[in-house]
C-alpha positions in Angstrom: 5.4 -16.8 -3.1 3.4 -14.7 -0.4 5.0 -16.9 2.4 8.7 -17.1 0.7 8.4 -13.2 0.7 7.3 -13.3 4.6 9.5 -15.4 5.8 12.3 -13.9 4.0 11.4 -10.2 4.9 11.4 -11.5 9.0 14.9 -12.9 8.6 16.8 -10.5 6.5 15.3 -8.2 4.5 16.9 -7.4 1.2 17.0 -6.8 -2.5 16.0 -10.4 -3.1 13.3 -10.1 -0.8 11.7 -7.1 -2.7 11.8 -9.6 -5.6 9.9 -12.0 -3.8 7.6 -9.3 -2.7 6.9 -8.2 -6.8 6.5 -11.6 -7.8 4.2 -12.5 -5.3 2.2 -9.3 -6.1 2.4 -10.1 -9.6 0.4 -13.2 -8.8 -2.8 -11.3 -7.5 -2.7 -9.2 -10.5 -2.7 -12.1 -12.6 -5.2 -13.6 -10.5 -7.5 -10.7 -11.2 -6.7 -10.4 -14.8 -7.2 -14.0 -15.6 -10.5 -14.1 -13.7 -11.5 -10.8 -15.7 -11.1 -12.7 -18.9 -13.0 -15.7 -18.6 -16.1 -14.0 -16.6 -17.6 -12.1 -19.1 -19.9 -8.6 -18.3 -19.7 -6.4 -15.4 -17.0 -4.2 -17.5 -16.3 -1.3 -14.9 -16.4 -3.5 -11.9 -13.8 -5.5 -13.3 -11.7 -2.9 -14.8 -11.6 -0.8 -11.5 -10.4 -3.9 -9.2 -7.8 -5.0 -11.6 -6.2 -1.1 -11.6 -6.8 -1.5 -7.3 -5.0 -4.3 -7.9 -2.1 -2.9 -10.2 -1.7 0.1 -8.0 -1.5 -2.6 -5.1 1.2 -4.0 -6.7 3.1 -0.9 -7.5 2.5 0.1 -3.9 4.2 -2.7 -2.8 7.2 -2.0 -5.0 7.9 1.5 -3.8 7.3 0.6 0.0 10.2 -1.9 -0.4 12.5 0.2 -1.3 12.2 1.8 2.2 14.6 -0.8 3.2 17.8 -0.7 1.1 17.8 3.0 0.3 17.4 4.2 4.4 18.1 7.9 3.3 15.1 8.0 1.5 12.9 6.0 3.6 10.3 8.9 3.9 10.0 9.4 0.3 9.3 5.9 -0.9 7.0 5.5 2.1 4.9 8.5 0.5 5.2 7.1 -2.9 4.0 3.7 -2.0 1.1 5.4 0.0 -0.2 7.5 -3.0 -0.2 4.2 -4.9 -2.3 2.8 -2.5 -4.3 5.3 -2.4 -5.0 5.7 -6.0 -5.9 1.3 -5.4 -8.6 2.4 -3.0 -10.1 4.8 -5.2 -10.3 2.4 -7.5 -11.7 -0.2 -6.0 -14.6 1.8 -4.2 -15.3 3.3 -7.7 -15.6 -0.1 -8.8 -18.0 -1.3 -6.2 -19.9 2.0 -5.9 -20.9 1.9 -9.7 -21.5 -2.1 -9.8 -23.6 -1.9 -6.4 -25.6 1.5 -5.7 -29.1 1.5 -6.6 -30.2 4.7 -7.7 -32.7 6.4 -5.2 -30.6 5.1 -2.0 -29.5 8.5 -1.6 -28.3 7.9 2.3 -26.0 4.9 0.6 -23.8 7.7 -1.4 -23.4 9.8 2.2 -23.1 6.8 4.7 -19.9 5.5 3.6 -18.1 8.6 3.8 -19.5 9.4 6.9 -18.5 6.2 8.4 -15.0 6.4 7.1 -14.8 9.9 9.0 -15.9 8.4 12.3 -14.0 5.4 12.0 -11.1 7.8 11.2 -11.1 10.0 14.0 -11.6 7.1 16.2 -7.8 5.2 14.6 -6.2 9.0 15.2 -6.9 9.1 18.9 -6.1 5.9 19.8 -2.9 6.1 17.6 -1.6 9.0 19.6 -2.6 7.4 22.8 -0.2 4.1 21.9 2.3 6.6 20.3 2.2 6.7 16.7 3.4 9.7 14.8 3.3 10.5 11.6 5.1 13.9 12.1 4.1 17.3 10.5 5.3 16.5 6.6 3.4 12.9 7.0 0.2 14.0 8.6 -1.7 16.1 5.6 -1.0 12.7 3.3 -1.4 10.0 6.5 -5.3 11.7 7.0 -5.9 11.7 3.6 -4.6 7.9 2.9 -6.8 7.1 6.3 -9.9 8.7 4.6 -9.4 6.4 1.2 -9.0 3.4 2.8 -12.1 3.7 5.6 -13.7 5.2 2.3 -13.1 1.9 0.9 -13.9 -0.5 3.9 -17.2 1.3 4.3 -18.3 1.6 1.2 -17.7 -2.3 0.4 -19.7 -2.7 3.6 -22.6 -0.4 2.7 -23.0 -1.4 -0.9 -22.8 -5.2 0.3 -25.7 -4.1 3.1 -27.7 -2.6 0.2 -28.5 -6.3 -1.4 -28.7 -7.3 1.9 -24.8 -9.3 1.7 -26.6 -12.0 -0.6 -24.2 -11.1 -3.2 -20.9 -13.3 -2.5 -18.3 -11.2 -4.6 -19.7 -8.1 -2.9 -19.2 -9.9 0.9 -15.8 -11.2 -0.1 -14.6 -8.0 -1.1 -15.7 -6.9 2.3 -14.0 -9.2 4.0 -10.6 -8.8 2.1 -11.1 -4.9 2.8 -11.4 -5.9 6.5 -7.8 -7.3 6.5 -6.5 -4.7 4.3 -7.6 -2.0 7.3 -5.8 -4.8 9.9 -2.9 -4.8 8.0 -2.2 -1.4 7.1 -3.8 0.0 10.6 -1.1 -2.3 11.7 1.8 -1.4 9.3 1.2 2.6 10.8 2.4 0.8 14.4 5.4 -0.7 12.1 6.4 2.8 10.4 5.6 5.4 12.8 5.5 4.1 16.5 9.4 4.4 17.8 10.7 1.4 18.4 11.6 -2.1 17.2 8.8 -4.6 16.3 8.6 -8.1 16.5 9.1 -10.5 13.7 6.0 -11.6 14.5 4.3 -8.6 14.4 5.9 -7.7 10.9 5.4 -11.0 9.4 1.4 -10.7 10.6 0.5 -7.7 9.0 2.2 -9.2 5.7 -0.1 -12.1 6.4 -3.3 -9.8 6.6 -2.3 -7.7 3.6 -1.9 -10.9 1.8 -5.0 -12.4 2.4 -6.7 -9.4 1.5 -5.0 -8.6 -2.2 -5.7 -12.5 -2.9 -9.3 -12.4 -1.8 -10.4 -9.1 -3.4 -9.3 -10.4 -6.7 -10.5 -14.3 -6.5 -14.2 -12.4 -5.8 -14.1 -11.8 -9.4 -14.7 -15.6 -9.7 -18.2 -15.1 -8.4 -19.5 -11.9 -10.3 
């Protein structure tokens, strides 16, 4: 369903599409609940990625609407950010209370810190290639930035803290790494004048992909 969505979305993008796009979502949350069912313990881990994973879904939902109601592109493009943003809380909550050891007190600062530098370093080189979130965008674009470098970093430092010998901890990592590609890409796609390529739009859809469908199959190995 992921690939009938993609392919669809690069050739004509319509209402149809957007269903391809929800059902294709649905499948990750399904993925995620189903794996939440059978694995038994680890309550708030599993509970936080499967609401990451809802509010990924509903994310996806609003974003599509971008593209049949033009008029109101800016508003659904905010709405579907605050539900990814709400995902990313979410799923660093998750990790953080599943993964910190207590007496690491550096481990609570360094992801945020991290997600700061990596931050500033994604702002200046998106105004050097000429992406511009405008003055309305901007306030919301940092803060959206800030939850999901939060979220990359922190499934990167509390992997580091068992010392990546924990596989559902590195796989989440890894899905969070595509999940900055993608949306670090879909920025270029939103907010860069000018047409992109299908390829282009169909690879970030790839990326964000792999990453919704990774983050909830490393619930198979908690």
């Amino acid at each position: 369903m992921s690939a009938v969505f993609i392919v669809s979305k690069v050739i004509n993008y319509s209402l149809k599409t957007i269903i391809f796009k929800t059902i294709a979502s649905l499948f990750f949350v399904a993925l995620g609940i189903y794996l939440c069912i059978i694995k038994p313990g680890h309550f708030y881990l599993r509970l936080f990625i499967v609401l990451g994973l809802v509010f990924g879904m509903l994310g996806d939902v609003l974003l599509g609407f971008k593209y049949i109601t033009t008029k109101t592109k800016k508003i659904w493009i905010l709405a579907g950010m605050y539900a990814f943003a709400i995902g990313h809380i979410c799923y660093l909550t998750g990790l953080f209370l599943e993964y910190y050891v207590p007496g690491n007190i550096l481990f609570i600062f360094l992801p945020f810190i991290t997600a700061i530098v990596i931050s500033t370093i994604y702002m200046f080189v998106s105004r050097k290639v000429g992406i511009n979130f405008g003055p309305k965008m901007l306030p919301f674009g940092l803060f959206y930035l800030m939850c999901l470098t939060s979220m990359v970093s922190t499934s990167f430092y509390m992997a580091l803290l068992h010392n990546f010998s924990i596989i559902q901890g590195v796989m989440f990592f890894v899905g969070a790494i595509f999940f900055m590609c993608s949306d670090f890409m879909l920025t270029g796609a939103y907010f860069k004048p000018g047409q992109r390529s299908k390829t282009y739009m169909g690879t970030y859809s790839v990326f964000y992909y792999l990453a919704q469908f990774i983050i909830a199959f490393s619930l198979f190995f908690i």
